[in-house]
C-alpha positions as CSV (number, residue, x, y, z in Angstrom):
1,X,12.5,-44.5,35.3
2,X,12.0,-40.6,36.2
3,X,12.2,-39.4,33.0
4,X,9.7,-41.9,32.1
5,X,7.7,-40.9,35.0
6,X,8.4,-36.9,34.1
7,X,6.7,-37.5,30.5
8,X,3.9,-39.6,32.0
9,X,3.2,-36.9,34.5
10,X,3.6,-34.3,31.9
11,X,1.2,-36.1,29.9
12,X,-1.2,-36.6,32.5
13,X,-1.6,-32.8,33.4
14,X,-2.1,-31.8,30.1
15,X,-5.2,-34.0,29.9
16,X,-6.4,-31.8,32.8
17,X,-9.4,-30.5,30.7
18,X,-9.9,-26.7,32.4
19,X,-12.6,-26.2,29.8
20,X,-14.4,-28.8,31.1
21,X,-13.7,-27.7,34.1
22,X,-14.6,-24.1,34.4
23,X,-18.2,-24.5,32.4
24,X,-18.9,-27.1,35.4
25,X,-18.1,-24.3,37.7
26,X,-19.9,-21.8,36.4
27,X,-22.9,-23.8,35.3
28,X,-22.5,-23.4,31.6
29,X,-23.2,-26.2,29.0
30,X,-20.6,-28.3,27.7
31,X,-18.4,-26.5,25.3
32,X,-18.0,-29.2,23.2
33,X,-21.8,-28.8,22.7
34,X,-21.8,-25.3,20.5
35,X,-19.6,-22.8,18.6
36,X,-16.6,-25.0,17.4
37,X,-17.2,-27.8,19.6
38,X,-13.5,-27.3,21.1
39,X,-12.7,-27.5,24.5
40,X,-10.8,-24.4,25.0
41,X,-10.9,-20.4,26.2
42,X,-11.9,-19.1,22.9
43,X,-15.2,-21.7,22.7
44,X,-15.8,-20.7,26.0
45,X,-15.6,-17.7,25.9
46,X,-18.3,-18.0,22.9
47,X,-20.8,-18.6,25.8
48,X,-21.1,-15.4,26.6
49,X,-18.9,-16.2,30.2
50,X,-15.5,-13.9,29.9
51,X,-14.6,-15.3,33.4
52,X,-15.1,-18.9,33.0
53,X,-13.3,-18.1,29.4
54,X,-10.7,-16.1,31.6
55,X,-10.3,-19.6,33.8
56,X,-9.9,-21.5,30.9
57,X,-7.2,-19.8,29.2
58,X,-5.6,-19.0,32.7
59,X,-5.6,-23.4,33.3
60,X,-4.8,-24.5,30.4
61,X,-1.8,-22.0,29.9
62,X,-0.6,-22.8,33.7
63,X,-0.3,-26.6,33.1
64,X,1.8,-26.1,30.0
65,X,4.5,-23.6,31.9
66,X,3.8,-26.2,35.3
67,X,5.1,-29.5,33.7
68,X,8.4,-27.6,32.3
69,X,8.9,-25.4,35.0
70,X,9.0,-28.6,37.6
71,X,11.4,-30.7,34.9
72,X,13.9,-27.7,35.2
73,X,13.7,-27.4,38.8
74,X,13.7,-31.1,38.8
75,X,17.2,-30.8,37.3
76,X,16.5,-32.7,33.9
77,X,18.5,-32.2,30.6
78,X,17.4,-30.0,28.1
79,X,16.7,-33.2,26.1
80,X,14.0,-34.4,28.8
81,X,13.1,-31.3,29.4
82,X,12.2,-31.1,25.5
83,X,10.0,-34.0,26.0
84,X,8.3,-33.0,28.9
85,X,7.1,-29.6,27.2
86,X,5.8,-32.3,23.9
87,X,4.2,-34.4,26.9
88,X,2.2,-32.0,28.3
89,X,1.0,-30.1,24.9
90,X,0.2,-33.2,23.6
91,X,-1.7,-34.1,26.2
92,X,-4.2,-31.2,26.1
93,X,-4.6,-32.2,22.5
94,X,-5.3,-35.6,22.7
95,X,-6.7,-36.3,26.8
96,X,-6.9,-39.6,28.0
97,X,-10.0,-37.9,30.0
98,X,-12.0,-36.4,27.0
99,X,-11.3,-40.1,24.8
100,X,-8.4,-38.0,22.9
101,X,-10.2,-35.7,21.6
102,X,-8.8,-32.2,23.3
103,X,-8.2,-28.3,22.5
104,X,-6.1,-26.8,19.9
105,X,-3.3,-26.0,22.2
106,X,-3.0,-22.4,21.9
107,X,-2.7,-21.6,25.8
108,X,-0.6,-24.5,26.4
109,X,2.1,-23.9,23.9
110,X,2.0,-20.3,25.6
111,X,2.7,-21.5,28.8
112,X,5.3,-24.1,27.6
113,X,7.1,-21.3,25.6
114,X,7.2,-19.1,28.4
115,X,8.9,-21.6,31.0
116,X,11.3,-22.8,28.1
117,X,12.2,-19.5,26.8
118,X,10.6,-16.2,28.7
119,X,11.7,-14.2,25.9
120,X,10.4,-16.3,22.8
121,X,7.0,-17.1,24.6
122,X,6.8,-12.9,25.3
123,X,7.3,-12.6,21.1
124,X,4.9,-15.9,20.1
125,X,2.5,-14.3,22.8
126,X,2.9,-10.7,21.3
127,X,2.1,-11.6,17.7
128,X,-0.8,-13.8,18.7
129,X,-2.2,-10.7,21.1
130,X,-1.4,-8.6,18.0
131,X,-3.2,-10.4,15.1
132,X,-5.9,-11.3,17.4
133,X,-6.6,-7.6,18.4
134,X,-5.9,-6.2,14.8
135,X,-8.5,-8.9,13.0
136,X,-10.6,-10.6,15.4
137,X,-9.8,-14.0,14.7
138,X,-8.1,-16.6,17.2
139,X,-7.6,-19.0,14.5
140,X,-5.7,-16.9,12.4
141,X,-3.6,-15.1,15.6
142,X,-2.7,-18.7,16.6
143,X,-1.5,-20.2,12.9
144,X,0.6,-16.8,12.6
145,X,2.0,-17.2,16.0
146,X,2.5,-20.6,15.6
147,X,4.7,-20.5,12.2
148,X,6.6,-17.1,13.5
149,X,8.2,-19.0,16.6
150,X,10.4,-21.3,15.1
151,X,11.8,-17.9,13.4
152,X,12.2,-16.2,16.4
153,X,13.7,-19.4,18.3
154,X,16.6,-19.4,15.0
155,X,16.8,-15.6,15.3
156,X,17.4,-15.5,19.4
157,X,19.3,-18.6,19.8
158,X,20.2,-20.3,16.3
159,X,19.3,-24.1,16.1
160,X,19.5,-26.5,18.8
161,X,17.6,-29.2,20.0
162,X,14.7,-26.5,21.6
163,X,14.1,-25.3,17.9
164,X,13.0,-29.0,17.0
165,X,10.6,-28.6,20.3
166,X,9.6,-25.3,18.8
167,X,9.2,-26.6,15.3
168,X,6.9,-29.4,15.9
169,X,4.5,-27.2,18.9
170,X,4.6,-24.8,15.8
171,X,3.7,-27.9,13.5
172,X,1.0,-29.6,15.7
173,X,-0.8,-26.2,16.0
174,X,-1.4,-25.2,12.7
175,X,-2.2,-28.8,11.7
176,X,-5.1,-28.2,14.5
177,X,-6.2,-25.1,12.7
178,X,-6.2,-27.1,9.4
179,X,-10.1,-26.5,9.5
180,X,-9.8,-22.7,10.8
181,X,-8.0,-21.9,8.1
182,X,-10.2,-23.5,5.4
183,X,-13.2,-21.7,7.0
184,X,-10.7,-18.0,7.2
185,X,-10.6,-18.7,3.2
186,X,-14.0,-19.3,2.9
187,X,-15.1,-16.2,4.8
188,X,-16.6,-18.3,7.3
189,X,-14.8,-18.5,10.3
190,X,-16.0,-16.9,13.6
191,X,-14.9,-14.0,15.4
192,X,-13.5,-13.8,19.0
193,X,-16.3,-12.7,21.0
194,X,-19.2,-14.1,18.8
195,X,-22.1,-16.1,20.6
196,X,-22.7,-19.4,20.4
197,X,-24.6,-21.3,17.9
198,X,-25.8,-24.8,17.8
């Protein structure tokens, strides 16, 4: 019954739409409503609003390293523990409070990474800060990221249950950015920092 409870819970905050919740706070428009039409820091932050983008990023990255954070403390087995950090990821992509229809989990697999492994999330987080510095692009920051970490999880700690964690966060992203990249190809895709359209 707790673990049950622990993965409900974890699911529950993931929902937690800060997107949402930060354009209501600062008076912007729905995010949903322009740029990519995701709810997440990067749309945001195509507003024009760097601190309701800041909150954003800041929310959604704190939920993800919450719900894992409390499971350890809580005393689960890595095995629970596994499922709570899948419970609350995909619960920002698919929130019972937006009809299932969520971010891309970028922030979220940060902060999951980061409570599950300090180490691997400070490498995953790295490369994404890297890419998206050197290029401009989220998109293609958060695919790279994304396919590195299983490498880095095998590299630091060899396989184990937390690499199939790691694999399918890695899996569920990219298959998010399935669009992103089809637009990178296509010379279409926006930059971080551009304004909003639509």
């Amino acid at each position: 019954m707790q673990t049950a409870l622990a993965i409900v819970a974890a699911y529950l905050l993931g929902s937690v739409p800060f997107a949402m919740i930060s354009s209501r706070i600062f008076g912007l428009a729905d995010p949903r409503s322009y740029g990519s039409g995701n709810p997440g820091a990067t749309n945001v932050l195509r507003s024009g609003n760097k601190k309701a983008a800041l909150v954003t990023l800041i929310g959604d990255a704190l939920k993800g390293w919450a719900a894992v954070f409390i499971a350890q403390k809580m005393g689960f087995s890595d095995n629970v523990i596994g499922l709570v950090a899948l419970a609350v990821f995909f619960g920002h992509l698919f929130p019972i409070f937006l009809k299932f229809k969520g971010g891309k989990g970028v922030a979220t697999a940060a902060g999951v990474l980061l409570a599950l492994d300090p180490l691997l999330g400070l490498a995953v987080l790295g490369t994404w800060l890297f890419v998206a510095f050197a290029f401009r692009y989220s998109s293609l920051a958060a695919v790279l990221a994304a396919g590195l970490a299983p490498v880095y999880q095998v590299l630091m700690h060899g396989g184990n249950g937390q690499t199939i964690v790691v694999g399918i966060l890695a899996l569920a992203l990219i298959g998010k950015h399935w669009q992103n990249l089809q637009r990178l190809l296509g010379g279409q895709e926006a930059k971080i920092g551009s304004k909003k359209k639509g």
